[in-house]
C-alpha positions in Angstrom: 216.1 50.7 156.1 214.7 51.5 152.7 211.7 53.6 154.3 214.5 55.9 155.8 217.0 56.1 153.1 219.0 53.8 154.8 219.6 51.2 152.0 222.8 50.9 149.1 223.5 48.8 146.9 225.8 46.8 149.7 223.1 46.4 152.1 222.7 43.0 152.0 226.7 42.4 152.4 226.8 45.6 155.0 223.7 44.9 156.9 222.6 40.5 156.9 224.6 38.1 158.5 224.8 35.3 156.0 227.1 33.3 157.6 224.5 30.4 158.4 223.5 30.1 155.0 225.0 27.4 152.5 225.2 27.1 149.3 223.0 24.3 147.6 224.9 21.1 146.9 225.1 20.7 142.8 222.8 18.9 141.1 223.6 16.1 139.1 223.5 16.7 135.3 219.8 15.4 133.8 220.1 12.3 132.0 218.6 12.0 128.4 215.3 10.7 127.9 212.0 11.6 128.0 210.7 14.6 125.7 209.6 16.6 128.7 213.0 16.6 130.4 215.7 19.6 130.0 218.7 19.2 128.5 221.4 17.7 130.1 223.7 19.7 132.4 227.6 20.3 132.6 229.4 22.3 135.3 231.1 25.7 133.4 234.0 28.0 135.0 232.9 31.5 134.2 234.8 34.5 134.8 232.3 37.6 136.9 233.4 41.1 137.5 232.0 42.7 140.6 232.8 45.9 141.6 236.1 45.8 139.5 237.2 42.3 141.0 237.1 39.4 139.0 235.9 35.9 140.4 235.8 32.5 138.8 232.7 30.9 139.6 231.2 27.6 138.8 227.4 27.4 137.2 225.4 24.5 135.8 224.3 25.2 132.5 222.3 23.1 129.8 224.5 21.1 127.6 224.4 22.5 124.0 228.0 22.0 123.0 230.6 24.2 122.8 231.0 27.9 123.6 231.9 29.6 121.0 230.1 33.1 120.2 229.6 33.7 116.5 227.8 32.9 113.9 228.6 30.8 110.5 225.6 28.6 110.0 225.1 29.4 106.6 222.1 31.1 105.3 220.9 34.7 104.9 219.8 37.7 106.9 218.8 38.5 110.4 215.7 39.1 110.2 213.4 36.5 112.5 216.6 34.7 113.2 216.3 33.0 116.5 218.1 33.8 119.7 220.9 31.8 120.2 221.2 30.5 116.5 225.1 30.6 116.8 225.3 27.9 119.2 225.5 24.2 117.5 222.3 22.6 118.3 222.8 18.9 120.4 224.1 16.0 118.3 224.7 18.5 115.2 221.7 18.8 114.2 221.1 22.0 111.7 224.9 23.3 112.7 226.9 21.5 110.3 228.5 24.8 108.9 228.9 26.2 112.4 230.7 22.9 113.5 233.0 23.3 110.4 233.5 26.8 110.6 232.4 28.8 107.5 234.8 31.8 108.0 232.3 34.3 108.6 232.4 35.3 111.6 229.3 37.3 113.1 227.8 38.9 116.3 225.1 36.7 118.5 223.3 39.9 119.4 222.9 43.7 118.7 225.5 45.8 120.3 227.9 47.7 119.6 231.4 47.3 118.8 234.2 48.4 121.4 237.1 46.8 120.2 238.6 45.5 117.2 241.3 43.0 118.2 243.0 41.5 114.6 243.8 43.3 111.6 243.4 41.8 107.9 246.4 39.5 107.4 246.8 38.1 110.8 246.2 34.5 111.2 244.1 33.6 114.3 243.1 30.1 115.9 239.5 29.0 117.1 238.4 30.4 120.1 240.1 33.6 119.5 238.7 36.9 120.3 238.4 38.7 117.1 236.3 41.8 118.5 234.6 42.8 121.9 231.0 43.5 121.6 229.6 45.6 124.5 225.3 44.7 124.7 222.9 45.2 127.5 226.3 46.6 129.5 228.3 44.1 129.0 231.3 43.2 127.1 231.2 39.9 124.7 234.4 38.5 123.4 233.6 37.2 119.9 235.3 34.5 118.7 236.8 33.0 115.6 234.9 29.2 115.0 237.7 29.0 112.0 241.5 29.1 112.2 243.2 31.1 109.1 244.0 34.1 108.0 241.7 37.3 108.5 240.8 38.5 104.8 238.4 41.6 105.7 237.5 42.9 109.2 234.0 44.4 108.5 234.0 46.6 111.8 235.4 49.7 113.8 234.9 50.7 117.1 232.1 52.1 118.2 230.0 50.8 115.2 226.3 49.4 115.6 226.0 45.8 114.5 222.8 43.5 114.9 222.6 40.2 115.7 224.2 37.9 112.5 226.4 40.8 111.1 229.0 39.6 109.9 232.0 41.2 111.6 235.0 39.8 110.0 235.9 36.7 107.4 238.5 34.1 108.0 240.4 32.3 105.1 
């Protein structure tokens, strides 16, 4: 089919009877121990989007705490910062302003900003969307670690931020 132009990106729905294939059955999460082993793992509902549909689907991913995308450990610039550094590490270790919630609330990656959704003075709980960052074509929801009041929103739409900018701060 590809050799004669015969292919789209629904081939494999359009074309292959899948009906006989099963999904694996989930793997228990790893238990802790050795050095050498992964972290362990916990079942996550995430939301897809495929071709304008949404779907809740359920992954295994490693264990590293909770979700929430922004930044706040303490500290300085971006430069050489590691990917990921917004996520508490296991057992707290290195996080403890992230786990408290410094206020500052930054971007996990380099994007750029589609929408702004608090304006100074509003008070906002954790886990609340404060902007959404579109990178690598995708939208990111980024999220207050801090409940309070929103002193200074640092951002507008459309604006190029790297990862660690600091898009808003949280009283």
């Amino acid at each position: 089919d590809f050799a004669e132009a015969k292919h789209s990106t629904k081939w494999v729905e359009d074309t292959l009877d899948l009906s006989t294939i099963s999904a694996p059955a989930p793997v228990a999460p790893a238990a802790d121990g050795d050095e050498g082993e992964a972290l362990p793992k916990v079942q996550r509902d995430v939301d897809v989007e495929v071709d304008g549909r949404r779907f809740k689907v359920k992954v295994w991913v490693p264990d590293v705490g909770p979700a929430v995308i922004s930044g706040g450990a303490g500290g300085g610039g971006r430069a050489g910062a590691p990917a990921g550094r917004s996520r508490p590490r296991p057992g707290g270790a290195g996080g403890g302003g992230a786990a408290a919630g410094s206020g500052n609330v930054m971007v996990p990656m380099q994007g750029t900003i589609v929408k702004v959704l608090v304006k100074e003075g509003d008070t906002v709980e954790v886990g609340q969307a404060i902007c959404i960052l579109e990178a690598m074509k995708m939208e990111n929801n980024v999220l207050a670690e801090k409940a309070g009041t929103v002193k200074e929103i640092k951002v507008q739409p459309g604006q190029a931020v790297g990862a660690g900018d600091t898009v808003a701060i949280i009283d």
